[in-house]
C-alpha positions as CSV (number, residue, x, y, z in Angstrom):
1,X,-80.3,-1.5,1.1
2,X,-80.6,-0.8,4.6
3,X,-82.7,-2.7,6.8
4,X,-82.9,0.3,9.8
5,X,-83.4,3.4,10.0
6,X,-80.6,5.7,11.5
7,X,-80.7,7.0,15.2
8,X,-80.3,10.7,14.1
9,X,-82.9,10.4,11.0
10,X,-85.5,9.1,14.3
11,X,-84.4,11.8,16.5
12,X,-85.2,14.4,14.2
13,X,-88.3,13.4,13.1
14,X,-89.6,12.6,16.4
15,X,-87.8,16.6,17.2
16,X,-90.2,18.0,14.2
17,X,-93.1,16.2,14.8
18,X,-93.5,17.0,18.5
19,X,-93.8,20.3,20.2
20,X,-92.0,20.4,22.5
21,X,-88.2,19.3,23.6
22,X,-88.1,15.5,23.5
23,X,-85.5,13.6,25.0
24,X,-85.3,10.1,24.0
25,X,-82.8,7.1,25.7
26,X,-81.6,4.9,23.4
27,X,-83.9,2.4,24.4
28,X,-87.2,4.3,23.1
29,X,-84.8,4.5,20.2
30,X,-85.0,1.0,19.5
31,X,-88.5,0.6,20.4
32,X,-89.2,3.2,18.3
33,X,-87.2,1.6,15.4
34,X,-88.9,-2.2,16.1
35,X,-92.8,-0.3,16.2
36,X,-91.7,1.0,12.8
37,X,-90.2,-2.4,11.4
38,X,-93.4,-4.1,12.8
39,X,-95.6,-1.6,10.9
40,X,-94.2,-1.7,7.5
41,X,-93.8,-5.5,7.6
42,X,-97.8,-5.7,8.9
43,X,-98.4,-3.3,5.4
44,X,-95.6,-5.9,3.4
45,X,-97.9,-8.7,4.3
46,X,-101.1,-6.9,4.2
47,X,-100.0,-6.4,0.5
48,X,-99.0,-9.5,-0.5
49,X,-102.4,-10.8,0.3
50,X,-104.5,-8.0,-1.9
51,X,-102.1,-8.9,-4.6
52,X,-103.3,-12.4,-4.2
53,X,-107.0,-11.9,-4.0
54,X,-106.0,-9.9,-7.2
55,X,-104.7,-12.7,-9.0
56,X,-101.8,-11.1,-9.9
57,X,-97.7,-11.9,-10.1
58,X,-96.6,-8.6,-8.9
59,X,-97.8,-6.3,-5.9
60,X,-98.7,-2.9,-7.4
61,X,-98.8,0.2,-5.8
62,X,-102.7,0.6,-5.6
63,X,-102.0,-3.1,-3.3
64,X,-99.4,-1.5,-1.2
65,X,-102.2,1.9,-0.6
66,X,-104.8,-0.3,0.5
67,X,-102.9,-2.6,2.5
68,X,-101.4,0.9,4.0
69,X,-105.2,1.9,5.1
70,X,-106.2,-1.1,6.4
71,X,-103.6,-1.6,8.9
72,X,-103.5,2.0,9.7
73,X,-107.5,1.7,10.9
74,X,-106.5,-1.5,12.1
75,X,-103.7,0.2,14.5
76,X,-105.8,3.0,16.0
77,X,-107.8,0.9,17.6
């Protein structure tokens, strides 16, 4: 399993996502990549800890949804 995401899989998402031309240095690349990283290790955790409150052995997908939410609202700001 891969534990990045590829440069060109980034540049194109951040090419469909925006309107217009973006032109990113490899730099925002990685910062980019480590933001991502930081976020899905934030909802990892943020899991782990619903599945716990939960009492149960296993961290279910309705854990992981939550979790997803609640570090979403707790990003914006």
């Amino acid at each position: 399993m891969a534990t990045t995401v590829p440069r060109n899989k980034l540049k194109a998402i951040l090419k469909n996502k925006t309107k217009t031309q973006v032109k990113t240095k490899p730099a925002a690349d990685a910062l980019l990549e480590l933001a991502v990283q930081l976020f899905l290790r934030s909802v990892a955790v943020e899991a782990r800890i619903n599945a716990f409150e939960d009492r149960s052995a296993t961290t279910r997908a309705c854990h992981v949804k939550a979790a997803a939410k609640n570090v979403l609202k707790k990003s914006r700001g």
